[in-house]
C-alpha positions as CSV (number, residue, x, y, z in Angstrom):
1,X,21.2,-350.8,315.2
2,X,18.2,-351.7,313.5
3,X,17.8,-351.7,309.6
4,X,15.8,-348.3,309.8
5,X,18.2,-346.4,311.5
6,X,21.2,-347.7,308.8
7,X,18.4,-346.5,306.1
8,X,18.1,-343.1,307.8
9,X,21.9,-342.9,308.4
10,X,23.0,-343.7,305.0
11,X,20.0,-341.7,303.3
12,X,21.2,-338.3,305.5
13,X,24.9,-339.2,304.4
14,X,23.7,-339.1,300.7
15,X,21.9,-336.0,301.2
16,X,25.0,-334.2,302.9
17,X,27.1,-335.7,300.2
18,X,25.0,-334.9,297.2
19,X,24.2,-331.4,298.9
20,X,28.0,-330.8,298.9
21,X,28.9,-331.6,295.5
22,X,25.9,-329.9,293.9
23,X,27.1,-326.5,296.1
24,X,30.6,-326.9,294.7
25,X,28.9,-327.5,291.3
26,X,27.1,-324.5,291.4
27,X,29.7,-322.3,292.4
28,X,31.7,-323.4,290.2
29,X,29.4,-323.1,287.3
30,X,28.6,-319.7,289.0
31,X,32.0,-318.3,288.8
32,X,32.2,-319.1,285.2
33,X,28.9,-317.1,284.2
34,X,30.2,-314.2,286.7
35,X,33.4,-314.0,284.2
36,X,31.9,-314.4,281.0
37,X,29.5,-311.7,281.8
38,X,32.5,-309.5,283.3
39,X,34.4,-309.9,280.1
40,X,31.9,-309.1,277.9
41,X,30.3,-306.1,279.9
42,X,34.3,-304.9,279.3
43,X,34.3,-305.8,275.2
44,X,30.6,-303.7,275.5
45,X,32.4,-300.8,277.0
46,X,35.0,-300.9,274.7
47,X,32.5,-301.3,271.5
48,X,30.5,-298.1,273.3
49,X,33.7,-295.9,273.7
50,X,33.0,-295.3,270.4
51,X,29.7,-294.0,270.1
52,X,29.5,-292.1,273.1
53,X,29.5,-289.0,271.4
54,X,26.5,-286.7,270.1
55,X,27.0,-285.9,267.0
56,X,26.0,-282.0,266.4
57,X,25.7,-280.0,263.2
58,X,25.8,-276.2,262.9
59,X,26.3,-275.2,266.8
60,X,25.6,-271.9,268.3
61,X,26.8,-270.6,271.8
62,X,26.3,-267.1,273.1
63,X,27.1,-265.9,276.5
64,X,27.3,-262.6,277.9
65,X,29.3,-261.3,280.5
66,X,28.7,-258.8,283.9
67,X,30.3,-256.2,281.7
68,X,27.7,-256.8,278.6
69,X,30.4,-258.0,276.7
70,X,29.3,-260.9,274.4
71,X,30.8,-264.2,273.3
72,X,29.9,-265.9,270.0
73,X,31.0,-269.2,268.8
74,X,29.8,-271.2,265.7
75,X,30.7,-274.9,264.4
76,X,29.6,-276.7,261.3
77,X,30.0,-279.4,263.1
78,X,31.0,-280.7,266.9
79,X,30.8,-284.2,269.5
80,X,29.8,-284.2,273.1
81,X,30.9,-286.4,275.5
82,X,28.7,-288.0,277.0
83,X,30.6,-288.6,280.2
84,X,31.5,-284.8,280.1
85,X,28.7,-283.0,278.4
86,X,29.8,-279.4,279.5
87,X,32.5,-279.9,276.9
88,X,32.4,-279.6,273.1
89,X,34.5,-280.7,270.0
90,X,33.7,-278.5,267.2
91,X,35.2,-278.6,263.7
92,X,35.5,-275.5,261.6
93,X,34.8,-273.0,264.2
94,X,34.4,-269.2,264.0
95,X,34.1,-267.1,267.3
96,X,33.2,-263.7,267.8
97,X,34.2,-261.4,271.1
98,X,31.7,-258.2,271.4
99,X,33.7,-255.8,273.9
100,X,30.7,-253.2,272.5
101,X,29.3,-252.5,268.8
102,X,32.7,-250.9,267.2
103,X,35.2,-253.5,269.0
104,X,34.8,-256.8,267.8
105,X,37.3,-260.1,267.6
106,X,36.8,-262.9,265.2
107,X,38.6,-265.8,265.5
108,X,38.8,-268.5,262.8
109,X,39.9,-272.3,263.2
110,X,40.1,-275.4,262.0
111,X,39.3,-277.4,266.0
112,X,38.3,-275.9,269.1
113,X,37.0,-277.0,272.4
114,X,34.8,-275.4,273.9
115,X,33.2,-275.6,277.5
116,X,30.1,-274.5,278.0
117,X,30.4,-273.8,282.1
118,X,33.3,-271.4,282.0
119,X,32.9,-270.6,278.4
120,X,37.3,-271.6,278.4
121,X,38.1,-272.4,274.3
122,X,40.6,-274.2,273.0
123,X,41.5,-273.2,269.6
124,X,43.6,-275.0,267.2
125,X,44.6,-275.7,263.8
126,X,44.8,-272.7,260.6
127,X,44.0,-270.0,263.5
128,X,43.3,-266.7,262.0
129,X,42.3,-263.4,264.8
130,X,41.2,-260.0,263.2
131,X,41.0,-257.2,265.4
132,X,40.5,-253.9,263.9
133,X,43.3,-253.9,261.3
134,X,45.5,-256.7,263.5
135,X,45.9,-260.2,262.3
136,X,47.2,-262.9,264.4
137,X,47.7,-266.7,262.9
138,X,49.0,-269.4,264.5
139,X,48.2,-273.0,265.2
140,X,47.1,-272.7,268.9
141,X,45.2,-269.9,271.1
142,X,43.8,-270.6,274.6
143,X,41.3,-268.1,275.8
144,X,40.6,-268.8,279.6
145,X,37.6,-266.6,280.8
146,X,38.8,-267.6,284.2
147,X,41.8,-265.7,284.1
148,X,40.6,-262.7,281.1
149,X,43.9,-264.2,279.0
150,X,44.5,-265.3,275.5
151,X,47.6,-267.0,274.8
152,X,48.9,-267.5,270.8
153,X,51.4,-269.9,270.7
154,X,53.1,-272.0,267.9
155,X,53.5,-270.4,264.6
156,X,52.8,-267.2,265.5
157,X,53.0,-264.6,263.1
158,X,51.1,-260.8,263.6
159,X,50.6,-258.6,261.3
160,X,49.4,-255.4,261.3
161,X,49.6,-252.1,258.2
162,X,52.7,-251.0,259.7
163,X,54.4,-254.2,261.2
164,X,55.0,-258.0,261.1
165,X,56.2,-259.9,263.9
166,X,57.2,-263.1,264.4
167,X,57.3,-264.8,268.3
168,X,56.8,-267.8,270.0
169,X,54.0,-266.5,272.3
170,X,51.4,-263.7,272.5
171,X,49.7,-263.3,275.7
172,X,46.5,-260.4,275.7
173,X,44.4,-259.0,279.1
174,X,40.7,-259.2,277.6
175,X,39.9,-256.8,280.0
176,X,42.9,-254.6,279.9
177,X,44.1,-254.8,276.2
178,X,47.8,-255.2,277.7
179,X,50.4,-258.1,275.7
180,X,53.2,-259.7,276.4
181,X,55.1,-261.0,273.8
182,X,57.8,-263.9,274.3
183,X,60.3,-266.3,273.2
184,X,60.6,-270.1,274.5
185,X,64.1,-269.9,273.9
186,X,65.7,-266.7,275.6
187,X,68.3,-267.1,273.2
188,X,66.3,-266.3,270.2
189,X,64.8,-262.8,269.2
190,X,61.3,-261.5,268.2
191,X,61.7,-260.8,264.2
192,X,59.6,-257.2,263.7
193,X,59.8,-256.5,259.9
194,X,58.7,-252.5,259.4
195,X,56.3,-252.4,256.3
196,X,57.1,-249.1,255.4
């Protein structure tokens, strides 16, 4: 073998050699960029979680129904989710139900959810319903639009100029004005106090 083969021979060796270890090198020094950016991404997500509401201030909703009737709700102040902005946190809420000019529910609370695609409230919180001369409180009332139901539950005291009751759960047909009023434990009775 002559001397500029050996030079040739070792010179390729080097550059396989060197070409090898810098590849391991990088990849090495790639992986550890790959996690440090992974982790932090995370803590970024974490820090965001946080602020990835919109903040609101005096909110308005109104929607009207096939039959005309109208639903109001009002917040002094309410978040969006920005991952699910069809749904609404509001703080001290008030709600109005129009089933025409003379029939008219309002509903009082301290929370409620509201979403605006199915117009489905969550109520909760110092939950006061006047209807006519009715008045319902309790600390939790679902109203699915879905379904035409409103369900009082926990606390549930109604009151009317004749009558006050006392029950575990209220259910009311929006559309048909029919209850059903219930106990969770069978073993327990509704309390009805006569007024007069």
């Amino acid at each position: 073998m002559n001397k500029k083969t050996i030079v040739q021979l070792v010179l390729i060796l080097i550059i396989i050699f060197s070409s090898f270890y810098f590849y391991n090198e990088y990849r090495k020094y790639n992986k550890e960029i790959y996690t440090e950016k992974s982790t932090k991404e995370t803590e970024e997500k974490i820090v965001e979680s946080d602020n990835e509401f919109n903040l609101l201030k005096n909110i308005k909703y109104i929607s009207k129904d096939s039959s005309n009737n109208i639903y109001e709700i009002y917040a002094e102040e309410g978040k969006i989710d920005s991952d699910k902005p069809d749904i609404t946190f509001m703080k001290n809420v008030k709600a109005y139900i129009f089933f025409s000019e003379e029939e008219v529910i309002e509903i009082i609370s301290k929370y409620a959810t509201y979403n605006s695609l199915n117009y489905n409230t969550f109520f909760r919180e110092d939950i006061s319903v006047n209807y006519f001369l009715h008045n319902i409180k309790c600390e939790k009332l679902d109203i699915s639009f879905d379904n035409n139901i409103a369900s009082f539950y926990e606390d549930l005291v109604y009151e009317s100029e004749d009558v006050k009751m006392n029950a575990d759960k209220l259910e009311i047909d929006l559309i048909s004005k029919n209850s059903k009023i219930t106990m969770f434990d069978t073993e327990k009775k509704i309390s009805i106090i006569n007024k007069n």
